[in-house]
ZAVEX-134903 format. One record per residue (C-alpha): residue in three letters; residue number from 1; y, x negated, z. Coordinates in steps of 0.5 Angstrom, whole numbers. Layout:
# ZAVEX-134903
BADO    aa     i       Y       X       Z
BADO   ALA   NUM       Y       X       Z
...
# end
This chain:
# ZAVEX-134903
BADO    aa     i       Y       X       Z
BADO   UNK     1      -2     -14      70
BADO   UNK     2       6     -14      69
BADO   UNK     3       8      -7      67
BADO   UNK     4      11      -7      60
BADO   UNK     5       8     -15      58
BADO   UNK     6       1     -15      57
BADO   UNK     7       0     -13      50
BADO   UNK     8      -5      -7      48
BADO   UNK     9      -8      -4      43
BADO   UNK    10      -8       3      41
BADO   UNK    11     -11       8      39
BADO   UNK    12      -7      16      39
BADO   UNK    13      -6      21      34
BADO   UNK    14       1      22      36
BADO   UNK    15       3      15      34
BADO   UNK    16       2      16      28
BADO   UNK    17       6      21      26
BADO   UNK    18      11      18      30
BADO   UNK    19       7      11      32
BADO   UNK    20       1       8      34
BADO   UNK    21      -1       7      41
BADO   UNK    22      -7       2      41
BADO   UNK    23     -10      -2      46
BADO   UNK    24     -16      -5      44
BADO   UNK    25     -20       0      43
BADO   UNK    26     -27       1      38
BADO   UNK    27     -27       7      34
BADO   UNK    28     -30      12      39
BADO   UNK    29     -35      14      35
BADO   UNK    30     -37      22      39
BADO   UNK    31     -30      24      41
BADO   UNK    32     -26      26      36
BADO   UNK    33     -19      26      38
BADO   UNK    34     -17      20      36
BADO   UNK    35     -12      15      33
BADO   UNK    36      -8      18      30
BADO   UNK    37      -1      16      32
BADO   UNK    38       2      11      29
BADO   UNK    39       2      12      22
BADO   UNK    40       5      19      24
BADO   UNK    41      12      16      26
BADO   UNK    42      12      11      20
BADO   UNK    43      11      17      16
BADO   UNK    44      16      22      19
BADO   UNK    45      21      15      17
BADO   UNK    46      19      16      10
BADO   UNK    47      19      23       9
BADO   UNK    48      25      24      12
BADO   UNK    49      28      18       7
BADO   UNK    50      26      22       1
BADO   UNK    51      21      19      -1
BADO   UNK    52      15      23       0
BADO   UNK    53      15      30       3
BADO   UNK    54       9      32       7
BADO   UNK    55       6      36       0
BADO   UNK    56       7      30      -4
BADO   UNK    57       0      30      -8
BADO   UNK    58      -5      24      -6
BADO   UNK    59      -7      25     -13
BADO   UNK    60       1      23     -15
BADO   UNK    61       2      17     -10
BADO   UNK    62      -6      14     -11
BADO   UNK    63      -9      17     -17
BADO   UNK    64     -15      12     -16
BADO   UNK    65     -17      17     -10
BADO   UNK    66     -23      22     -10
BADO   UNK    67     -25      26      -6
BADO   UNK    68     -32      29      -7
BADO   UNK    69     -31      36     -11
BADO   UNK    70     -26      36     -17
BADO   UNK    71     -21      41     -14
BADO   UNK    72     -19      38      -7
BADO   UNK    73     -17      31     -10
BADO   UNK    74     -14      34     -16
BADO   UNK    75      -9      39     -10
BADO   UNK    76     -10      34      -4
BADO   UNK    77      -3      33       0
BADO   UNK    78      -1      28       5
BADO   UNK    79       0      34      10
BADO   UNK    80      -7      36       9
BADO   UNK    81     -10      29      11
BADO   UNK    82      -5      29      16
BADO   UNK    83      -8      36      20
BADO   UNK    84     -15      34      18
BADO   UNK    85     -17      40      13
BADO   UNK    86     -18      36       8
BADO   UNK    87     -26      38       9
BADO   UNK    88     -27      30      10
BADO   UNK    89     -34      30      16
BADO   UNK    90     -31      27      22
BADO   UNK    91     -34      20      21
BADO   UNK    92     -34      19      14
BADO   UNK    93     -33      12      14
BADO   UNK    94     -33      10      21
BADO   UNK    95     -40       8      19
BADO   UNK    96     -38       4      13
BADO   UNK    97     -33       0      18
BADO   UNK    98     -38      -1      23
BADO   UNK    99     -42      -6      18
BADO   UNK   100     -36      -9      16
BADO   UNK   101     -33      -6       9
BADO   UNK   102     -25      -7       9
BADO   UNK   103     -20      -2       8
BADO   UNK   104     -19      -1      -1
BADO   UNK   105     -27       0      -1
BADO   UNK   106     -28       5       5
BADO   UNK   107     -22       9       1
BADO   UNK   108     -26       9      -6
BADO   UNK   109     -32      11      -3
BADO   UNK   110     -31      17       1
BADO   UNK   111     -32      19      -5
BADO   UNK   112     -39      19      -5
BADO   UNK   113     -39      23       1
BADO   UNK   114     -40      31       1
BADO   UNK   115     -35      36       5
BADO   UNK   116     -37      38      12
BADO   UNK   117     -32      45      10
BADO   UNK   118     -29      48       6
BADO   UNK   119     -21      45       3
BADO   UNK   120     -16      48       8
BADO   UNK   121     -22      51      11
BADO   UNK   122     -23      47      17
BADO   UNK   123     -22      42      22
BADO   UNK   124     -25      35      22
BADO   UNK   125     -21      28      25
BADO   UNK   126     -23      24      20
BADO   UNK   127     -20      17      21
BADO   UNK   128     -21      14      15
BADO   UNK   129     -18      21      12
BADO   UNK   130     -11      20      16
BADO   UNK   131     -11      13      14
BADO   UNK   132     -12      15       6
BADO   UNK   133      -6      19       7
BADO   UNK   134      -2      13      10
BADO   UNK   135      -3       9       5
BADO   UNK   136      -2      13      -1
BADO   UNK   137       5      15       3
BADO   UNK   138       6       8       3
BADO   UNK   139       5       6      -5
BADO   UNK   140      12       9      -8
BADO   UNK   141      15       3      -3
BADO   UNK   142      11      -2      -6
BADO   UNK   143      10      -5       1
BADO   UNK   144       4      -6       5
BADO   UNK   145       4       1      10
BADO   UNK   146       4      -5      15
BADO   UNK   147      10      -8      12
BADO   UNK   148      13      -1      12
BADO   UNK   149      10       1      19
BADO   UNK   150      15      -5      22
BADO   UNK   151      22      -4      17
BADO   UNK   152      22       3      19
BADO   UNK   153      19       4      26
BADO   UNK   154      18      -2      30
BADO   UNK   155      24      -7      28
BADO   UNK   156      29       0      29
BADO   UNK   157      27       1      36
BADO   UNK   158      27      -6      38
BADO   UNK   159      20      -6      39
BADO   UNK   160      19     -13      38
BADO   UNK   161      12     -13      42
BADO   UNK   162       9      -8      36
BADO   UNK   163       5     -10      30
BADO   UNK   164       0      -6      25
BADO   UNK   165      -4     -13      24
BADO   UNK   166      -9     -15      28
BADO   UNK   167      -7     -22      27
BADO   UNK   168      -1     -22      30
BADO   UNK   169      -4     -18      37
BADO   UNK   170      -8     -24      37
BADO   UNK   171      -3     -29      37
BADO   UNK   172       0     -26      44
BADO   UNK   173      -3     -29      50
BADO   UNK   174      -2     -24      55
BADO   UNK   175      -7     -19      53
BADO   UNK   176     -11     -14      54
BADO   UNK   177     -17     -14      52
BADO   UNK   178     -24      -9      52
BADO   UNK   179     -29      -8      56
BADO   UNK   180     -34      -5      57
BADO   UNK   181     -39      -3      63
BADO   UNK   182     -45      -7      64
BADO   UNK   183     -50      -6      70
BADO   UNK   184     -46      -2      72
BADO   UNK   185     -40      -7      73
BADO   UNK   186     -33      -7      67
BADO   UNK   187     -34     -14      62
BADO   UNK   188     -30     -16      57
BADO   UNK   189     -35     -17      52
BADO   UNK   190     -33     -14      46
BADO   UNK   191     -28     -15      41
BADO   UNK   192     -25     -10      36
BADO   UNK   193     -22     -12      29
BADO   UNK   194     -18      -5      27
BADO   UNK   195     -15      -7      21
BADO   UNK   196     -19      -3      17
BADO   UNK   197     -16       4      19
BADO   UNK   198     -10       1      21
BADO   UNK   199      -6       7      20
BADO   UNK   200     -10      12      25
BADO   UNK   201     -12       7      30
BADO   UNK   202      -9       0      29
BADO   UNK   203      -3      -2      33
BADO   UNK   204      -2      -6      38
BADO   UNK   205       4      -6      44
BADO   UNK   206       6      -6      50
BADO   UNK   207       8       1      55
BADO   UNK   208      16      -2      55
BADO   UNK   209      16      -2      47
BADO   UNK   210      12       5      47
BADO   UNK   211      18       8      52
BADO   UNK   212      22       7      46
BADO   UNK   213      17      10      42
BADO   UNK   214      18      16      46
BADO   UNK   215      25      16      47
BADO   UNK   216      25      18      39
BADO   UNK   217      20      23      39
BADO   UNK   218      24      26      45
BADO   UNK   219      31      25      41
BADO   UNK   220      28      29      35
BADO   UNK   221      29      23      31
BADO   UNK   222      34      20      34
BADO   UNK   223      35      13      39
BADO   UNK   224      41       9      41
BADO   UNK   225      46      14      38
BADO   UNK   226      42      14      31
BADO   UNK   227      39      18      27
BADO   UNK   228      32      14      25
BADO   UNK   229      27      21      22
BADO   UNK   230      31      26      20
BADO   UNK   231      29      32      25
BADO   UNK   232      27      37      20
BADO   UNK   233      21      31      18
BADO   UNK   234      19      30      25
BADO   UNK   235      20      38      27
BADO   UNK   236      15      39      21
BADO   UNK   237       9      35      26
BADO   UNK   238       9      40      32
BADO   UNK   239       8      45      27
BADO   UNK   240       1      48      30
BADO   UNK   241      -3      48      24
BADO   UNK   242     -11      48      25
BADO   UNK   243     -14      51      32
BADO   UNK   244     -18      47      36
BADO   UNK   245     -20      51      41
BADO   UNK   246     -19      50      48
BADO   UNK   247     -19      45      53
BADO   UNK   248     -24      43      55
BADO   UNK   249     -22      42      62
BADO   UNK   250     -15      46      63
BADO   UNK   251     -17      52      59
BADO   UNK   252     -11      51      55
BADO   UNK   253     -11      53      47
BADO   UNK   254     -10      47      43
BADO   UNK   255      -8      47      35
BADO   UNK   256      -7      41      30
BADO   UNK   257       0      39      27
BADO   UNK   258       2      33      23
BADO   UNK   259      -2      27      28
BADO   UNK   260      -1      32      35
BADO   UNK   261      -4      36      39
BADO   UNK   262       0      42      40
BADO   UNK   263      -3      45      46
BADO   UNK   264       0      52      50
BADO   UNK   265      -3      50      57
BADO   UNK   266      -1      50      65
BADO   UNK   267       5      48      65
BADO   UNK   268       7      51      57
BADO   UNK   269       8      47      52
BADO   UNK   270       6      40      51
BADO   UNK   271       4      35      45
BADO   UNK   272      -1      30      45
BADO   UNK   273      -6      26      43
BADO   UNK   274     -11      22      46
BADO   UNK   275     -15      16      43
BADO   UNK   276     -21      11      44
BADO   UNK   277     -25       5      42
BADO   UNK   278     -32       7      44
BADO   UNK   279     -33      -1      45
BADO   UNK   280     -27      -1      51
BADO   UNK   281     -21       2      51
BADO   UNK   282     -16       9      51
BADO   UNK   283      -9      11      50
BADO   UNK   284      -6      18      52
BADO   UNK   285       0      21      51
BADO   UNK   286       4      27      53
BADO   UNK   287      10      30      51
BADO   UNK   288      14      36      54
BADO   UNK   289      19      38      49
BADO   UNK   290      23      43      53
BADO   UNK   291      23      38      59
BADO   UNK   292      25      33      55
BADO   UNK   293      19      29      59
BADO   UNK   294      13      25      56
BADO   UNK   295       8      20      59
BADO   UNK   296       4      15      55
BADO   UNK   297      -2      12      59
BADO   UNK   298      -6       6      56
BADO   UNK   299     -13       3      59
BADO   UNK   300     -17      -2      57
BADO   UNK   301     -24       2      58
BADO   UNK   302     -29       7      55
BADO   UNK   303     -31      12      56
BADO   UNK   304     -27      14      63
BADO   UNK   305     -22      21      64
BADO   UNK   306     -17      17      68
BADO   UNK   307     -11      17      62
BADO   UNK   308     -12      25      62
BADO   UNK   309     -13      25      69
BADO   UNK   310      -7      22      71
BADO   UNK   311      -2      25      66
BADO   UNK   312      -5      32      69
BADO   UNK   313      -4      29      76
BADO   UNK   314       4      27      73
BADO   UNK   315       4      34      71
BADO   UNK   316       3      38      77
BADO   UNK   317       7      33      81
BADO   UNK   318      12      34      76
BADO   UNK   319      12      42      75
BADO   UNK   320       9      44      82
BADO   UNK   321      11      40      86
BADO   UNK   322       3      37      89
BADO   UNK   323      -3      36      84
BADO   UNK   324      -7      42      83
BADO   UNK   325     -14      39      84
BADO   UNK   326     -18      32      82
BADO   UNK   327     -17      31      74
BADO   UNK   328     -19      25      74
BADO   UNK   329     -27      26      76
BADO   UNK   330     -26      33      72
BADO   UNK   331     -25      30      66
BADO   UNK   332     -29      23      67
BADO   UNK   333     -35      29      67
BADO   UNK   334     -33      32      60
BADO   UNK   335     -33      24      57
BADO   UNK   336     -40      23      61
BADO   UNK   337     -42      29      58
BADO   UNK   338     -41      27      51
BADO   UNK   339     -44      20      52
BADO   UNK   340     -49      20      58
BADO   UNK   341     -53      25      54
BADO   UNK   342     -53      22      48
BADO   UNK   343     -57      15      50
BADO   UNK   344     -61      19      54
BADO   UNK   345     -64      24      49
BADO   UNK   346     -65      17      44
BADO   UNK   347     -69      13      50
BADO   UNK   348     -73      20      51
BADO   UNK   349     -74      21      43
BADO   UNK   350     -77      14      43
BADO   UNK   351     -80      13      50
BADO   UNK   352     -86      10      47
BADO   UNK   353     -90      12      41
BADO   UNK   354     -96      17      40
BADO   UNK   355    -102      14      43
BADO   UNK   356    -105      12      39
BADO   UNK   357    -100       9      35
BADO   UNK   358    -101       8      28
BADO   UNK   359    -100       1      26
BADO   UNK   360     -94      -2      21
BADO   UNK   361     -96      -4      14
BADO   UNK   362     -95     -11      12
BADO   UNK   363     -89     -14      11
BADO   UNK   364     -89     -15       4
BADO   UNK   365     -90      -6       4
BADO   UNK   366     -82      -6       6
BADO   UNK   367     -79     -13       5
BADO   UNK   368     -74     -12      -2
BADO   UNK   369     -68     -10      -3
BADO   UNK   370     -66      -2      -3
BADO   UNK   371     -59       0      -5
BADO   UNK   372     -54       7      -5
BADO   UNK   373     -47       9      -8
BADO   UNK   374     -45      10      -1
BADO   UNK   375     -47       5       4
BADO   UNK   376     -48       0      -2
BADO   UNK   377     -54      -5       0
BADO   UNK   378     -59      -7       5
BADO   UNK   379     -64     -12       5
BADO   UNK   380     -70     -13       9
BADO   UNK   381     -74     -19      10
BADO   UNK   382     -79     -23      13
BADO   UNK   383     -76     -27      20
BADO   UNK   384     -82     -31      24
BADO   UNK   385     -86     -25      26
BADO   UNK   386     -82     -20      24
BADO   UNK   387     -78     -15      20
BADO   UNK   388     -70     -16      19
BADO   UNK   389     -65     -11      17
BADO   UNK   390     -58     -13      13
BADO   UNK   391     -53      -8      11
BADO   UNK   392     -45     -10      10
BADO   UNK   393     -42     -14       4
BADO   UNK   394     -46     -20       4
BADO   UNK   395     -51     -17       9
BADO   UNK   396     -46     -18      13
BADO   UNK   397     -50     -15      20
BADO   UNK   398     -57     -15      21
BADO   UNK   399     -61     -12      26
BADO   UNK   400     -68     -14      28
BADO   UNK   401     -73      -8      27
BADO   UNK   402     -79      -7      33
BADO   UNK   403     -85      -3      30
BADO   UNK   404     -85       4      33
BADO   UNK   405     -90       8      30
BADO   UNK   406     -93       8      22
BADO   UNK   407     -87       6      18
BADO   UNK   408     -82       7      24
BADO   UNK   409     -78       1      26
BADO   UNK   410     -73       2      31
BADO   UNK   411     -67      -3      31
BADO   UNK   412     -60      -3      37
BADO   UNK   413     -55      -3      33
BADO   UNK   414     -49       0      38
BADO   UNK   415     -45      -6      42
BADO   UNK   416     -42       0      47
BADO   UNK   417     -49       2      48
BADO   UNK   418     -54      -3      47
BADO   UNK   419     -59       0      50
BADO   UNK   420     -59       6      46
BADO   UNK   421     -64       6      40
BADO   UNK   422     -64       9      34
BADO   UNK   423     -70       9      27
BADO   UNK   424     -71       6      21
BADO   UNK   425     -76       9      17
BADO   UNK   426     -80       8      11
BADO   UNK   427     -83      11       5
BADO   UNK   428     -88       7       3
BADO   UNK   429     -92      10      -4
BADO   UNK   430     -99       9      -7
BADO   UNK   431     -97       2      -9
BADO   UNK   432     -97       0      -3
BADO   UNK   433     -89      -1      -3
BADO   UNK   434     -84       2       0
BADO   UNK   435     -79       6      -5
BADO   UNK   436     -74       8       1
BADO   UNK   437     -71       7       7
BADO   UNK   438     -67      11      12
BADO   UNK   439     -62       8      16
BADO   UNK   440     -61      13      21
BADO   UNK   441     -54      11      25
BADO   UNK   442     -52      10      17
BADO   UNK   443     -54      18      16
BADO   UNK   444     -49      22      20
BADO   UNK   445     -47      25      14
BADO   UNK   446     -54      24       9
BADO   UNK   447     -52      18       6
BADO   UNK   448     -57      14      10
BADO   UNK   449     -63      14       5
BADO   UNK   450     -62       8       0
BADO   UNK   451     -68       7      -5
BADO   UNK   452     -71       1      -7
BADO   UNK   453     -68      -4     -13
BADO   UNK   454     -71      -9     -11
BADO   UNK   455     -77     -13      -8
# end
C-alpha cells in the first residue's frame, strides 16, 4: 500500500465539522462515535460565509422536516444536530439504510420515530440527525451538500483525491476496499454504498488529501497563507457541549462539540473522533491543539483497536518519550466486547428450540402483506418449502425465514455477521392469519412491528 495513494473511504465525526474521513466502512451498528467529520469542515465553511449560523433554525432552512414532537421541530437548531441532543435514538434511521431506502425518504421518516430523550436533554449519535443538519445547512446555497462539500472544502485545499460521492470512489482503481474476518482470516467480502448519509459518514480520500484537512483545523481555518473558515465558526465546534463520560481505556473525561470529541486525557487536551462501517472499515483522528499536532489513522477492517492504539502509542512517543503500555490489545479488548458478546447472546437466545417444539402454521397463516409509517412494507411468501421475508422500496431485501418455535422464524440478516441470528415473530388470530409481524433487527427503536394490510 502506497501511503497517500490508495484511496479510502471515510467515516470520522470530525470531518464533518471540518471533513469527512471515510475509508469504506458500513455504518457500525454498536458503536456509537461515528462519521461525523466530513460534514462538519463543509458546514464550518458555510457558517463562516454567513450563510448560516450554528442557531440556524432547521424549521427555516428545510420546513418539510419533522421530528416526532411539536416543540423540538419547531426550536431544532443546526447546533443541536450537530451535538446530537436533539433527542434522535442513536440508530434512528440506520435500520432503514440497511433495507435500502435513499437519503429524502430516511429524513421524512424520522419523523415516525419517538425521542430517546428529552430535547437538549441528552446525548445520542445519531447519523441521520447530523445528516439532516448538513442538508438543511446546505438549502439556502441551492446546491447539492456534496456540491457545496467540493466548492468549499475540497477544491480550496487541493484535495483532488476527495469526494462525497460514492460513484466518484469507484471510478478511482487504486482503492480500499472492506474487509471483514471470515474463518478467522480478513476477506473482502462486503461492499458499502454510503450516499445515504453522506454528510456524516460518506467521504472518500486519501491520507495525503486528509494531511490538508488537518493543516486546516490546526491553522484555526486558515491554509497556504488563506483564510477558509472564519475562525470564530471553526472555534464554535471544540466548544464542549454534551458530556460522554470517560474513555473507555484512558480514564479521560470526554465531551461532545459541534462533530468533535473533546477530551481532557493523559496528555491534556485533544480533539477527535472515530468512525466505522461494521461491514469493514475505521477512521480515527486526533488533534492536540495547544501542540499544533494531529494524526488521522485510516483502516480497512472491523472491528479492531489498532487506529486508537496506534494514535495512543504516537501520543506517548510524542509527549514521554516511550509508549506507556499496549494500547493496541487494550483497545481491541473494548471492540471485542461491544460485539463479541452481542453474537454470543443471539446464538445462546436461539441455540435450539423448547423441546418439544411447537410446530409453524401453514404458510398461508403468514404469507401477505404487513405495512407500518416507519419501515413502510414487508412481504411474506411462499418460496419452495418455505417462507421468504421482503422489506425495503420494492422488497428491496429478503431474507429466508427458518422455523424456531410456534410463530417464531429466525432470519441472518447482518452481512458483518452472518452467523449472528435474530427473530421474526408472529401473531397469528382465531382466523387463523397472522395480523402482525415483528421484525426484531427492525425493532431497536419499537418500530418493528408491522400489521397485516394484505393477504
Amino acid at each position: 500500500m502506497r501511503l497517500g495513494r490508495n484511496l479510502y473511504h471515510l467515516t470520522i465525526g470530525a470531518f464533518i465539522a471540518v471533513l469527512a474521513l471515510w475509508p469504506q466502512v458500513a455504518p457500525a451498528d454498536p458503536v456509537t462515535p461515528e462519521r461525523i467529520a466530513a460534514a462538519l469542515a463543509k458546514l464550518e465553511a458555510l457558517v463562516g460565509d454567513g450563510i448560516v449560523s450554528w442557531d440556524s433554525k432547521i424549521a427555516d432552512l428545510d420546513p418539510a422536516f419533522r421530528l416526532a414532537e411539536a416543540y423540538p421541530t419547531s426550536q431544532l437548531t443546526i447546533r443541536d444536530l450537530f451535538s446530537h441532543r436533539s433527542g434522535l435514538p442513536g440508530t434512528a434511521g440506520d435500520d432503514l439504510e440497511d433495507i435500502g431506502y435513499d437519503r429524502a425518504e430516511i429524513l421524512h421518516r424520522l419523523r415516525f420515530v419517538p425521542p430517546s430523550s428529552s430535547f437538549r436533554a441528552g446525548y445520542s449519535y445519531s447519523n441521520f440527525g447530523l445528516t439532516e443538519g448538513a442538508v438543511a445547512a446546505a438549502m439556502p446555497t441551492g446546491k447539492s451538500w456534496e456540491d457545496v462539500a467540493e466548492e468549499k472544502l475540497y477544491r480550496p485545499l487541493g484535495m483532488a483525491s476527495t469526494s462525497s460521492r460514492h460513484a466518484d470512489f469507484l471510478k478511482h482503481p487504486d482503492r480500499a476496499a472492506l474487509h471483514v474476518r471470515v474463518d478467522g482470516a480478513w476477506a473482502a467480502k462486503i461492499e458499502r454504498d454510503p450516499d445515504a448519509q453522506a454528510p456524516a459518514g460518506g467521504v472518500s480520500s486519501t491520507a495525503r488529501d486528509l494531511a490538508q484537512w488537518v493543516r486546516l483545523v490546526l491553522g484555526d481555518g486558515a491554509h497556504a497563507g488563506k483564510t477558509l473558515i472564519a475562525a470564530d465558526a471553526l472555534a464554535q465546534t471544540h466548544a464542549p457541549l454534551m458530556t460522554r463520560g470517560r474513555n473507555p481505556v484512558s480514564g479521560g473525561e470526554s465531551f461532545y462539540g459541534l462533530g468533535w470529541n473533546v477530551e481532557f486525557g493523559r496528555h491534556g487536551l485533544s480533539w477527535g473522533h472515530a468512525g466505522a462501517f461494521s461491514v469493514g472499515a475505521r477512521t480515527l483522528v486526533t488533534i492536540f491543539p495547544k501542540e499544533k499536532l494531529g494524526i488521522v489513522i485510516l483502516a480497512n477492517a472491523f472491528p479492531t483497536g489498532v487506529p486508537e492504539g496506534l494514535s495512543d502509542s504516537f501520543a506517548d512517543l510524542v509527549f514521554d518519550g516511550a509508549v506507556e503500555q499496549d494500547w493496541v490489545n487494550a483497545w481491541d479488548g473494548i471492540y471485542a466486547g461491544m460485539f463479541g458478546p452481542v453474537v454470543e447472546a443471539a446464538k445462546a437466545t436461539f441455540a435450539a428450540p423448547p423441546s418439544p417444539a411447537r410446530p409453524a402454521g401453514p404458510a398461508s397463516a403468514y404469507a401477505g402483506r404487513y405495512a407500518n409509517d416507519f419501515i413502510g412494507q414487508a412481504d411474506v411468501s411462499s418460496a419452495g418449502d418455505g417462507l421468504v421475508l421482503r422489506v425495503g422500496p420494492t422488497s428491496a431485501r429478503s431474507y429466508s425465514l427458518t422455523h424456531f418455535d410456534g410463530d417464531l422464524f429466525l432470519i441472518y440478516p447482518d452481512a458483518e455477521m452472518p452467523d449472528r441470528p435474530t427473530g421474526v415473530s408472529f401473531v397469528v388470530g382465531p382466523d387463523g392469519k397472522a395480523s402482525t409481524i415483528t421484525i426484531e433487527f427492525l425493532d431497536d427503536n419499537h418500530l418493528g412491528t408491522l400489521r397485516r394490510v394484505a393477504d
